[in-house]
N, C-alpha and C positions, 0 to 999 in steps of 0.2 A: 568635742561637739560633733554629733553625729549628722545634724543640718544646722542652714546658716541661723541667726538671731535677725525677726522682721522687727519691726517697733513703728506701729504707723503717727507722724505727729510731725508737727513742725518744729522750725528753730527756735522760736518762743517755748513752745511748750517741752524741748528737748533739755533746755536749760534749766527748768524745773527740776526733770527726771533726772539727770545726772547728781544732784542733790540728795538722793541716797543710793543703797546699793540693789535697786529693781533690776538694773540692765547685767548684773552678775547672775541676778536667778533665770533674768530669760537665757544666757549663755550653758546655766543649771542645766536648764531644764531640755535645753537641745541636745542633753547627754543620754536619754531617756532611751532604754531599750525600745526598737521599732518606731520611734518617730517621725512623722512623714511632713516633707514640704520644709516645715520650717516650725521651731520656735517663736510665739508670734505675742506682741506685746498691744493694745488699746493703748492711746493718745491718754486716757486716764490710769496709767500704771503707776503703783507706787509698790513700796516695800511691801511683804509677805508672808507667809508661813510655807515656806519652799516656792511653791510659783509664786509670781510676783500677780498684785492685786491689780486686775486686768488683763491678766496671761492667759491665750488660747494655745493648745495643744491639740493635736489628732494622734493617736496612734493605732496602729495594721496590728491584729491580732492574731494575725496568720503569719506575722512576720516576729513574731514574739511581742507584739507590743502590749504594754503595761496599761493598769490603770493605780493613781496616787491618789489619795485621800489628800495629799498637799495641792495636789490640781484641781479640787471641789474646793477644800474649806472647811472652816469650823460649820458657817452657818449656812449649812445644805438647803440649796433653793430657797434662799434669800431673790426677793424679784419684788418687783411690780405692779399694782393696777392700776388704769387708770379710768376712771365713771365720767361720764358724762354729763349732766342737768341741763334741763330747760330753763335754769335762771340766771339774769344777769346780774353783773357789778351791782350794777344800783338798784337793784332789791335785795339782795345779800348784807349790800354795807351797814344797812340801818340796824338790823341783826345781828351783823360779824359776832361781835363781843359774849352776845347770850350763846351761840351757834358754837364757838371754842369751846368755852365753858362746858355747856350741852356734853358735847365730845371729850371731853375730860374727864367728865364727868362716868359717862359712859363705856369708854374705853380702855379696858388696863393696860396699862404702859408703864417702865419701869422695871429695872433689875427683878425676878420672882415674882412679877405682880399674876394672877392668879384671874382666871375668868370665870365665867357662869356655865358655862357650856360642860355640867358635869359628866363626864364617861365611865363606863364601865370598863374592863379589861379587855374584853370581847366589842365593845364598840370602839374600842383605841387601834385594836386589830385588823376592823375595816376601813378607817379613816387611813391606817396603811399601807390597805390595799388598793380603795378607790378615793382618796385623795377628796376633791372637792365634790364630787359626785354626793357621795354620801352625804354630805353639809345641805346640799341640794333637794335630795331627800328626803328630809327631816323637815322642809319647809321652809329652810333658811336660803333663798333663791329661785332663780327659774330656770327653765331648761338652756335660753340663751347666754348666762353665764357660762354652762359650760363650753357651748361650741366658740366662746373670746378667750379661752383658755390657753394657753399654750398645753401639747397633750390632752388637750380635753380636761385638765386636771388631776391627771391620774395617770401614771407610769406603768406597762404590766411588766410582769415581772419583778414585781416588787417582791421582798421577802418577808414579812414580819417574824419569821422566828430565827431570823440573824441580825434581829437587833435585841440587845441585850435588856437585864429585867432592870438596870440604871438607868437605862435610855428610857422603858417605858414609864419609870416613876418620876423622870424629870420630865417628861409628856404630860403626864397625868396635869388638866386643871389648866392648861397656857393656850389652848384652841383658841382663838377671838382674841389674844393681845399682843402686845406691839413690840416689847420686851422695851432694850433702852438702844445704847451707843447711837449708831447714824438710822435708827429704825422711827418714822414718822407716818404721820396723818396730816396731809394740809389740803385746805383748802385754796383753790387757785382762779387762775383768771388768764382769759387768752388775750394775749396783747401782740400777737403777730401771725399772721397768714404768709407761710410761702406756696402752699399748696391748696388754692381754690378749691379745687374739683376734689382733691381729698378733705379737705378740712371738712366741706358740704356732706362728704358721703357718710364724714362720722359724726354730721348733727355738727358741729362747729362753728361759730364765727367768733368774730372779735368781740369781747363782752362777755362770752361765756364761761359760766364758770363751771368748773370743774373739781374734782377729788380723786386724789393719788394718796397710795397708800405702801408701803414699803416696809415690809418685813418678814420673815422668814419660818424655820422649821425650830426657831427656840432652843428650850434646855435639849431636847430630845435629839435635833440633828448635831448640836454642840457634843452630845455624849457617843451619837453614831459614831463622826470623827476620831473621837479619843481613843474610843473603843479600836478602831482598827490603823489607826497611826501604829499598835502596838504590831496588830494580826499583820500586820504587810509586814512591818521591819524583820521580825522572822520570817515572812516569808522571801523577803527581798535576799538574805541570808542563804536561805536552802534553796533557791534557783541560780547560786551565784553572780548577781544582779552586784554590779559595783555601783554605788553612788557617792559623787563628790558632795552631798550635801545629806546629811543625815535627816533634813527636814522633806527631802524625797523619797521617802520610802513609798516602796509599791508591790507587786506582785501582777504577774502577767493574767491579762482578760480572763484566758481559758483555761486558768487553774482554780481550784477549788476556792483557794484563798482570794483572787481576783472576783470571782462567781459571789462571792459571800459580802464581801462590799458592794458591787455593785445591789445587788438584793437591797442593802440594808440603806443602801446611798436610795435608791428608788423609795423605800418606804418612807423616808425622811423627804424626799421629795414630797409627796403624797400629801405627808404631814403638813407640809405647809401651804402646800395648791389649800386644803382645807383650813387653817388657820387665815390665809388674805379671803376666802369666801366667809369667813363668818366675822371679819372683819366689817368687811362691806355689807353686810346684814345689819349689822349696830349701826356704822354710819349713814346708811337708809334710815332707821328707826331715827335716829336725831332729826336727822332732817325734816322727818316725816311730824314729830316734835314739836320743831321750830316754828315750821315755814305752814303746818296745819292743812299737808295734802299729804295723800301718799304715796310713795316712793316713784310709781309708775307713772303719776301725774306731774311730778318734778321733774320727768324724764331719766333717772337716774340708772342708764343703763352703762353697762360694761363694755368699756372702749374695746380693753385688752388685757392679760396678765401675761408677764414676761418673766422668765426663772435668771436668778444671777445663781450661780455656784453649782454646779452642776454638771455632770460627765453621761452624753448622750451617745449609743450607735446609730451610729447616720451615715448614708451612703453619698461617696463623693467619686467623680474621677480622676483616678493619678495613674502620671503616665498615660494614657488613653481607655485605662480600664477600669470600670466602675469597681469600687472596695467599699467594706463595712466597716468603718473604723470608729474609734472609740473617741468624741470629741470631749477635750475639755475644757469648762468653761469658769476661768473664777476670775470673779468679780469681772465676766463679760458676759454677752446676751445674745440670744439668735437673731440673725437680720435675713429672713428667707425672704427669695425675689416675688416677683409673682410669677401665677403659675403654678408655685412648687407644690406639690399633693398634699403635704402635710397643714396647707392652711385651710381656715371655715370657706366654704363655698364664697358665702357675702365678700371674704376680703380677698380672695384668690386675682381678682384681677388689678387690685391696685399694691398687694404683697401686705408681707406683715408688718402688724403696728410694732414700732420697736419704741420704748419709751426710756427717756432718760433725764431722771432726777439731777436738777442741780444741786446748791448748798439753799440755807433758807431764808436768804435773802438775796438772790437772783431770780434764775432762772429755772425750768427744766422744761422739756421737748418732745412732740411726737414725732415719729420718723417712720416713713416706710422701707424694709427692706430694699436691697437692689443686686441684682444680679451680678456686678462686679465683688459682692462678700462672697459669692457660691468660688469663684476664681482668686480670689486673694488671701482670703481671711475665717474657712472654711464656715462661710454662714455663721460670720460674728461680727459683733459692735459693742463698741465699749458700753457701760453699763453706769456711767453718770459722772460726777466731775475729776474726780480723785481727790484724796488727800494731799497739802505740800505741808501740813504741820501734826506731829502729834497732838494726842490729845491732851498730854500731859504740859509740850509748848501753848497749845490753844489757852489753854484754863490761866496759865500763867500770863499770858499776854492781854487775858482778860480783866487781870489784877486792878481794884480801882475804876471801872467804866461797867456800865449797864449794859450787857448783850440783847437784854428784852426792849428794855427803851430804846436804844439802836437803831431794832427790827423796826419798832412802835412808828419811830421818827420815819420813817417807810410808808407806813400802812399797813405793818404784818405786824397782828396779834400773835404772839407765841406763848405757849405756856407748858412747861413741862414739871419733874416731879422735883427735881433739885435744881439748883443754878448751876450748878457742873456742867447739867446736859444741855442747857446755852450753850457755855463758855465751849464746851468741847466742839458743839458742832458749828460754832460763828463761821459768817461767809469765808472770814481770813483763811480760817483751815485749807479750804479748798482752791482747787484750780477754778479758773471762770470758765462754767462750764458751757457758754455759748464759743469760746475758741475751741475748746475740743469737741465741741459736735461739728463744728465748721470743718474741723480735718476729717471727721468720718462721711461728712457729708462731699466734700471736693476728691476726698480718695474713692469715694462713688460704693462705701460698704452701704450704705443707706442714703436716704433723701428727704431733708424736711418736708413738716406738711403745717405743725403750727409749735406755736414757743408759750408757755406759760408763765404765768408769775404769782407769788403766793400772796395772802392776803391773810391767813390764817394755817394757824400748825399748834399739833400738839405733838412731845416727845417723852421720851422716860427721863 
């Protein structure tokens, strides 16, 4: 280990983690040519594909440091949105049922499920370039989605002709859907304020309901990945890079091979800032449907979208001297303070919205950045509850008992395309993800502002 292993989390939730082998990949991954500060793990870490799922890394690429395609992920810029509406519980409840349905209906979701949104090869190419911009464009938005964007939506530096003609043909057709595993649409409901004066600022109170949406870069960022899992291992190879873990493979920033991932990690990015923007298009159109106003008159504006999976250059200081280092974030999320440049003017003073899905029948959360992640945790926070069961124990555990009825007995409608994708994603699977916000919030990466609860979900 080239620095120590952090792991932010209590004893409760340490007891969890020990329960598979996450804390061997953060120990991995602190092997990592150029790695700065520390190896660093989220309160929601579980097992992975080389870094563990919730593992942040930085590395100095003046100092040899590397970028891994095991430190993004299969599903590159997998994140977030969360909308807001001017309507409460009890004008929603009377509707719930037709309102799911509506969205089911609407929304492809589901292992290959295939959207509307047809492209050409030459419009596939822009959405690679400018991300949700272009979605925006085209009519499907307005100009203030893009400034609630993280990036604005769109990455430069992106490459489109370093992603492969596989990637683009598993692209082709999946803009505007949900795909399946832990990727959802629910509908929700605020049932806690700790933050008045923020909750206010973003239109919030108790009653309101709300729409989160979660899902990613699809076939296309799944085949980026693949694609260069192979490119780094040779590359890792011909720079003499030793790794104890064959699921680390990488190549350094400022080599070719480094250059050409990142490129094609950025385009994939893109891909999916524009895939949740034309999301939230359809789930406007429903509403709009349902409830017989339009989207603007429901209020149905863009809280925030937040990228999970993803390796960003961002400047920090180490040692006392400002560096561009390469951060990585899988299955974690930016929690910038206020202040920091990179956010919209509007939230600059209360920091960014950081959002974090629970399981779907709890909880999940709005958070604002805090100044303690710029110092600890290189402007990160974990990215929602974790897994503590596979999915293959989930389904099994579900053997004999009704996951939807379950929820029902709740007050959450769920409906998705098989009963797998219940049984896979039931509360059991996960951590309770109001104790792991609790630790990012007292380790001061971030600060509640309100806590949500679902009412409504659709899944693959």
């Amino acid at each position: 280990m080239r620095v120590p292993g952090l792991i932010f989390a209590d004893e409760k939730l340490m007891a969890s983690i020990l329960q598979d082998k996450s804390l061997e990949q953060v120990a991995n991954v602190a092997t990592l040519p150029g790695i700065v500060k520390a190896s660093m793990a989220m309160p929601d870490i579980h097992w992975g594909y080389g870094f563990p799922v919730g593992g942040v890394a930085a590395t100095d690429p003046e100092q040899g440091g590397v970028i891994s395609p095991g430190g993004v992920g299969y599903d590159i810029n997998c994140g977030v949105r969360l909308v807001r509406t001017k309507l409460n519980e009890e004008e929603v409840r009377p509707l719930l049922k037709g309102l799911v349905a509506q969205l089911f209906r609407d929304i492809p979701c589901g292992v290959g499920a295939g959207g509307d949104l047809k492209l050409t090869k030459n419009e596939e190419r822009r959405i690679l370039t400018e991300g949700a911009q272009w979605i925006v464009k085209q009519g499907y938005g307005v100009p203030q989605d893009i400034e609630h964007t993280e990036a604005r939506g769109s990455l430069e530096e992106s490459d489109p002709d370093a992603v492969s003609e596989r990637a683009y043909e598993r692209g082709k057709g999946q803009v505007g859907t949900l795909g399946s595993g832990n990727h959802f649409l629910e509908v929700q409901v605020v049932d806690q304020i700790f933050d008045p004066r923020a909750a206010q600022a973003f239109g919030l109170s108790e009653g309101t309901v709300t729409v989160m949406i979660h899902s990613g870069s699809r076939g296309l960022g799944y085949q980026v990945c693949d694609d260069y899992l192979e490119a780094t291992s040779k590359a890792a190879a011909k720079y003499g890079i030793e790794l104890v873990d064959r699921q680390l493979v990488c190549a350094p920033v400022n080599s070719p091979e480094g250059q050409d991932y990142l490129g094609a990690m950025r385009s994939a990015a893109n891909y999916a800032w524009a895939n949740r923007q034309f999301l939230m298009h359809r789930a406007r159109k429903v509403f709009e449907v349902v409830f017989k106003k339009s989207w603007e008159a429901l209020g149905m504006s863009l809280i925030y979208d937040v990228a999970h999976n993803i390796a960003k250059m961002e400047k920090y200081l180490v040692d006392g001297k400002e560096k561009t280092l390469c951060v990585h974030r899988k299955g974690a999320t930016r929690a910038f303070p206020p202040g920091h440049p990179e956010l919209p003017a509007d939230y600059r003073p209360l920091g960014q919205p950081v959002i974090i899905p629970g399981d779907m029948g709890r909880n999940s959360y709005l958070l604002l950045g805090s100044a303690g992640s710029m110092s600890k945790s290189f402007g990160s926070n974990c990215h929602g509850a974790g897994r503590v069961m596979s999915r293959t124990a989930a389904v099994r555990s579900a053997r004999g008992r009704s996951i939807r009825q379950e929820l029902e007995a709740k007050g959450i409608l769920a409906m998705a395309r098989g009963r797998t994708g219940l049984d896979e994603e039931q509360p059991a699977a996960y951590k309770d993800v109001n104790e792991v916000v609790r630790v990012v919030h007292e380790a001061k990466l971030s600060r509640r502002v309100v806590r949500m609860r679902p009412i409504g979900v659709i899944k693959g």
